[in-house]
C-alpha positions in Angstrom: 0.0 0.0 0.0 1.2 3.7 -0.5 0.5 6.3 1.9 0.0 9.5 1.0 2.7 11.5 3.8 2.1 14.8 5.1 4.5 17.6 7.1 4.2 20.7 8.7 3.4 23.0 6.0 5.9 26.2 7.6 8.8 26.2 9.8 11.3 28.8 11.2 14.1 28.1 13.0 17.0 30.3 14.5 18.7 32.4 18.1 16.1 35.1 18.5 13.3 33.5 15.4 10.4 34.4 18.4 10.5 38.0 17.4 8.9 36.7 13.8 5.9 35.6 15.7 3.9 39.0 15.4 4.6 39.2 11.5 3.2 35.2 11.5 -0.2 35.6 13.3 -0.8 38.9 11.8 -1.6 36.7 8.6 -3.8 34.4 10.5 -5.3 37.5 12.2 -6.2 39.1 8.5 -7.5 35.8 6.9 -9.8 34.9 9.8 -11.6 37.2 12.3 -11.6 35.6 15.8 -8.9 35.4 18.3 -5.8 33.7 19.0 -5.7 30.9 21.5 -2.4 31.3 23.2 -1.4 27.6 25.6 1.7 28.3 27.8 2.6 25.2 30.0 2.1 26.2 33.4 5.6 26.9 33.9 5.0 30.3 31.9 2.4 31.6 34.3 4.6 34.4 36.7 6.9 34.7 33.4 7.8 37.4 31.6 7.2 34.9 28.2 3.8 36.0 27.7 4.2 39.7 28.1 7.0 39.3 25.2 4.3 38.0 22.6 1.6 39.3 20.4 -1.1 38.8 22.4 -4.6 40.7 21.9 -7.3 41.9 24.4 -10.1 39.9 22.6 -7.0 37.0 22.6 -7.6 33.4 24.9 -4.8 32.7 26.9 -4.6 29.0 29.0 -2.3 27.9 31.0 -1.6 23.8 30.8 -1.0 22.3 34.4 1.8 19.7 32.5 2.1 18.3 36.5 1.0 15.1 35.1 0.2 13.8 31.1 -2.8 14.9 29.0 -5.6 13.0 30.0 -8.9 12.6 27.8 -10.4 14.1 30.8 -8.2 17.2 30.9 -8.3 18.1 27.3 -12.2 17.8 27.6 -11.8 20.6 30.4 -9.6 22.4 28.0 -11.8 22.2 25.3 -14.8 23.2 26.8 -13.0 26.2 28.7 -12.0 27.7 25.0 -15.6 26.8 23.5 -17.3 29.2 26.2 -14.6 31.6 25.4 -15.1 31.8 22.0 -19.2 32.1 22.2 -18.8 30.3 18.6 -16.3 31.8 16.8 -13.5 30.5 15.0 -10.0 31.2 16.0 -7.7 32.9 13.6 -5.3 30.7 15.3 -4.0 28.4 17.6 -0.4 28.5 19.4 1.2 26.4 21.8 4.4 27.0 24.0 6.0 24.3 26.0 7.0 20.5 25.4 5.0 17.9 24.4 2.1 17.9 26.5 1.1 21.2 25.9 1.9 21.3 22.4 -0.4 17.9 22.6 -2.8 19.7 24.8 -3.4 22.4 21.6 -3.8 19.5 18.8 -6.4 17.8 20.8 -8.2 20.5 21.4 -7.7 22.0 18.5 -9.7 18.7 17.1 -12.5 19.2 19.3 -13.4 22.7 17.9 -14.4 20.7 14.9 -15.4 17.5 15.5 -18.2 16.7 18.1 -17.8 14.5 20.6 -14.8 14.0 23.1 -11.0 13.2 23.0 -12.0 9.6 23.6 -13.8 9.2 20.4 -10.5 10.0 18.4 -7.9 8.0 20.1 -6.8 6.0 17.3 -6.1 6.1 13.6 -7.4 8.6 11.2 -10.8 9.3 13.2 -10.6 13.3 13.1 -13.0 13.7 10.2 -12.8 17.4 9.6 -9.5 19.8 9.8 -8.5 22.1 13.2 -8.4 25.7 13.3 -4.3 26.8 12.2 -1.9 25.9 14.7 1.3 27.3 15.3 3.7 25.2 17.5 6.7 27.1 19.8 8.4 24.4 21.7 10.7 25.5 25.0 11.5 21.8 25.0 12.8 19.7 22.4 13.0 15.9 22.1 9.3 15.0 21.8 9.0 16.3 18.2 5.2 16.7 19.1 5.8 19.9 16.8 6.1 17.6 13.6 4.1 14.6 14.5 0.7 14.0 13.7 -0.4 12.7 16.8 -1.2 14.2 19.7 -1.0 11.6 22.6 -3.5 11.2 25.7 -3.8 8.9 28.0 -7.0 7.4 28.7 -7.3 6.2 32.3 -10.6 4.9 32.2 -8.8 2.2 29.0 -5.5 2.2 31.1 -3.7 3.0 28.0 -2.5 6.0 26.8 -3.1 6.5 22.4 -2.7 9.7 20.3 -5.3 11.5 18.2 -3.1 9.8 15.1 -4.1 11.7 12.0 -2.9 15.1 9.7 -5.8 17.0 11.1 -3.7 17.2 14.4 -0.4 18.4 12.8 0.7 21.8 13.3 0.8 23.8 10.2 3.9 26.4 11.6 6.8 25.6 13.4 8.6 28.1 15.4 12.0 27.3 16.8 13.9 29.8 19.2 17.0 27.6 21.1 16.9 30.8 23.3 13.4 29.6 24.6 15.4 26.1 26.2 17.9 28.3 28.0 16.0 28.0 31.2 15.3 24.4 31.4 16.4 22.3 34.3 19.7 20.2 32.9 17.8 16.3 34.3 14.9 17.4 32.2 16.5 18.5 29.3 18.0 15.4 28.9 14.6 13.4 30.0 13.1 15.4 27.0 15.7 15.5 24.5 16.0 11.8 24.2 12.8 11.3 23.5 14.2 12.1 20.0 17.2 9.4 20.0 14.6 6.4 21.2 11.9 6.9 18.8 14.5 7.3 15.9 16.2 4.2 16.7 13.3 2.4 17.6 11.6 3.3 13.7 15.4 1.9 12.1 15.2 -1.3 13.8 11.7 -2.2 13.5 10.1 -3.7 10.3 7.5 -0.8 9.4 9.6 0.6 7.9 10.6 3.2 4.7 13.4 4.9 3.4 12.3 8.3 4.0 11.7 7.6 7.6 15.2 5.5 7.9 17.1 9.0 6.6 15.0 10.9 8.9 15.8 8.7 11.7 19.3 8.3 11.0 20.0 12.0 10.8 18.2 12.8 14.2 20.0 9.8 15.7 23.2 11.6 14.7 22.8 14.6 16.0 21.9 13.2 19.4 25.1 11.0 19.8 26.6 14.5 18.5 24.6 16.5 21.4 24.4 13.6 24.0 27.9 12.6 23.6 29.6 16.0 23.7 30.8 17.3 27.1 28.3 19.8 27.3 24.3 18.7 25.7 23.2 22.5 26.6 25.5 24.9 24.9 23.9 27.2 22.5 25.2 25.0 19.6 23.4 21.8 20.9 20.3 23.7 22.1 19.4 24.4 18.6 21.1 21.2 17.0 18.4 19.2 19.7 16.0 21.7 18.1 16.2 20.2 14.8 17.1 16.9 15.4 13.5 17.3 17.7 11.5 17.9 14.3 13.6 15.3 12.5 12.4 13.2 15.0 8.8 14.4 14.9 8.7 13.8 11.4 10.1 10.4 11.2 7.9 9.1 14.1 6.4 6.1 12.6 5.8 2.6 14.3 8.3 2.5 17.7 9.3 -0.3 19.5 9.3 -2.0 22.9 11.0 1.0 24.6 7.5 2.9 23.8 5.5 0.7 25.5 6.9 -0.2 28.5 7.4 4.1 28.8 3.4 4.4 28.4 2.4 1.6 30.8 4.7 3.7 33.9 2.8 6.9 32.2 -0.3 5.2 33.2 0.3 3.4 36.1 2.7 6.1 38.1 1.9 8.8 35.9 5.5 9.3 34.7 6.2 12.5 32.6 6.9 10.6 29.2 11.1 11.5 29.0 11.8 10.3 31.9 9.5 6.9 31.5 11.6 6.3 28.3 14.7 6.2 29.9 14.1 3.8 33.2 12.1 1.7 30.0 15.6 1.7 27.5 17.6 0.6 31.1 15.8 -3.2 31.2 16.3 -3.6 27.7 20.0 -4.1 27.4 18.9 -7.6 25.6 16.9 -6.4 22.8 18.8 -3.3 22.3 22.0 -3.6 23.6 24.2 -1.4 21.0 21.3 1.8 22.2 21.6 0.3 25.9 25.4 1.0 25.5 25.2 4.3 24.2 22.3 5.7 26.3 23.9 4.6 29.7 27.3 6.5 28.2 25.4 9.3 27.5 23.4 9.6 30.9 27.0 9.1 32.5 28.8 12.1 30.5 26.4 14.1 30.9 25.9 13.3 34.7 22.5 12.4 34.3 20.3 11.1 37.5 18.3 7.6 37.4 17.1 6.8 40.8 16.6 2.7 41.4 13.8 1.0 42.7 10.9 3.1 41.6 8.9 -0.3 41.4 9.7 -1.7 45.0 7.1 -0.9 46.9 4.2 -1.9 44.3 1.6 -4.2 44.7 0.6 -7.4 42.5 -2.5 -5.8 41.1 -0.1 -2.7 39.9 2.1 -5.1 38.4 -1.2 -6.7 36.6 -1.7 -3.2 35.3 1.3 -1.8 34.5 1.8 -4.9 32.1 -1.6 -4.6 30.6 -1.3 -0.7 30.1 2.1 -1.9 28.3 1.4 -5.3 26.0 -1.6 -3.3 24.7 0.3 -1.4 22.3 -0.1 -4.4 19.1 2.1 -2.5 16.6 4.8 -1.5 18.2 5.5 -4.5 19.7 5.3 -6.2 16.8 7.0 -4.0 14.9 10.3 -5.2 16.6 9.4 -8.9 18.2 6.8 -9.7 15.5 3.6 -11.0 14.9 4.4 -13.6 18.1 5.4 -10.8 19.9 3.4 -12.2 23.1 5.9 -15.2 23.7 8.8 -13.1 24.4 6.8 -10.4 26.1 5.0 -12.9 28.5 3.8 -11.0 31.8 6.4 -12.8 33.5 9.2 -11.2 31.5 7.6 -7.8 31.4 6.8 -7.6 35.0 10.5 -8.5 35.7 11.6 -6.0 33.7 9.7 -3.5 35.9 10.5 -5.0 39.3 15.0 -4.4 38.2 13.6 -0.6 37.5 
């Protein structure tokens, strides 16, 4: 079968590129009448970040609480806090500053301003029936590439699994990228975040979904993390803005994963792990089925003097166990993706749950 691809339609990237902002949405603010919908991660509320933008009395500014994952529940708030606001009207735009759960946060509700029903209904592939209002993506974190996926992930804790709204009605349509906006960022979450990048990518190259746009993609991007991870210093200016691209690589090459993805989004569910970090304690009980990664990863956490506490698993009970597995082998195409279509005999709820209890 082919597959008709698609990317983000705009993109700007560059030391200082957030000054361009005002020029950018004044063309959204001429082609459609309504306001801007501005989402800041909570982070950005006693900030000076907002005050620096283009934002519009008649404007609608929320602030995501990113304390935990988008829920289905939380972008359902969202969505109907933005509807009331808007009385109706369609926004000349949509923006979203933060990392991947607000920029997540914005596509999903984004989808819900034009298709009825709640973010439940669209968890899955190609549901979202009619396009979003324009979105414009600024990421102060990079590594999710949530800026050029077309997904926007939620988890679903009524399911116990956490799915993305998978289809190009979520994508962004502009792409903003300012390495001066990733100055601030706390050096353990950086990395957390940034090798979000490096797993997917490596994960996409050794599965068997695969093509040979999304193996140069992933290649490149995989690159420039061993470049950035590797060096002895991931946050210079240089790597800021190398993670920055090698981010919407990444976003862009995000295809099927593999078992690292998973096991991530069953601790998302279970301890609500931020998605970074989830990755990483996931990668460090999978020295077997990706050991040359393993290798490099534990290098790079070690150059970089990267913190990842033990025995986050100790004190759990059987029935979390149960559900930290099921939240995990739930994910079909990914797993198969790298074990196969028998992917169930090597991930057997023994050997998953024993991968969780060396965590």
């Amino acid at each position: 079968m082919f597959r008709n691809a698609k990317n983000v339609g705009y993109y700007m990237i560059g030391k200082g590129s957030l000054a361009q902002l005002d020029e950018i949405l004044a063309k959204r603010r001429e082609a459609v009448k309504g306001p801007a919908v501005f989402f800041f991660d909570h982070f950005f509320t006693n900030s000076d970040l907002p005050k620096r933008l283009p934002i519009k009395a008649e404007d609608i500014t929320v602030f995501v609480d990113t304390t935990d994952e988008p829920t289905t529940q939380s972008v359902d708030t969202y969505t109907a806090q933005v509807k009331a606001i808007l009385a109706g009207k369609s926004p000349c735009a949509m923006l979203a500053f933060g990392g991947g759960s607000t920029m997540d946060t914005c596509k999903c509700v984004g989808n819900l301003l034009t298709n009825a029903g709640c973010a439940a209904d669209y968890q899955g592939w190609e549901l979202v029936k009619h396009p979003a209002p324009y979105k414009i993506a600024v990421p102060t974190l990079s590594g999710t590439g949530s800026e050029t996926s077309r997904t926007g992930i939620v988890c679903n804790e009524e399911k116990n699994i956490k799915l993305g709204m998978n289809s190009d009605f979520t994508m962004f349509d502009q792409v903003l990228l300012d390495p001066d906006l990733t100055k601030t960022v706390p050096r353990n979450q950086f990395f957390y975040t940034g090798i979000d990048t490096y797993m997917h990518c490596f994960e996409s190259i050794t599965g068997s979904y695969r093509n040979s746009v999304v193996d140069a993609l992933s290649e490149k991007a995989i690159d420039l993390c061993k470049r950035i991870f590797l060096s002895s210093d991931m946050m210079s200016d240089e790597n800021r803005e190398l993670l920055m691209i090698a981010s919407f690589l990444g976003g862009m090459a995000a295809g099927f994963v593999g078992t690292v993805h998973p096991i991530s989004a069953g601790l998302s569910m279970v301890l609500h792990m931020h998605h970074g970090l989830a990755n990483c304690y996931a990668l460090s009980v999978q020295e077997d089925i990706y050991p040359n990664e393993y290798r490099d990863f534990m290098t790079m956490m070690e150059r970089q003097k990267i913190d990842l506490p033990s025995g986050i698993c100790a004190h759990l009970t059987p029935a979390q166990f149960d559900q930290l597995y099921d939240a995990s082998i739930v994910h079909e195409k990914p797993l198969s993706n790298r074990l196969g279509e028998n992917y169930r005999e090597i991930f057997t709820r023994e050997n998953v749950i024993g991968r969780f209890k060396r965590m």
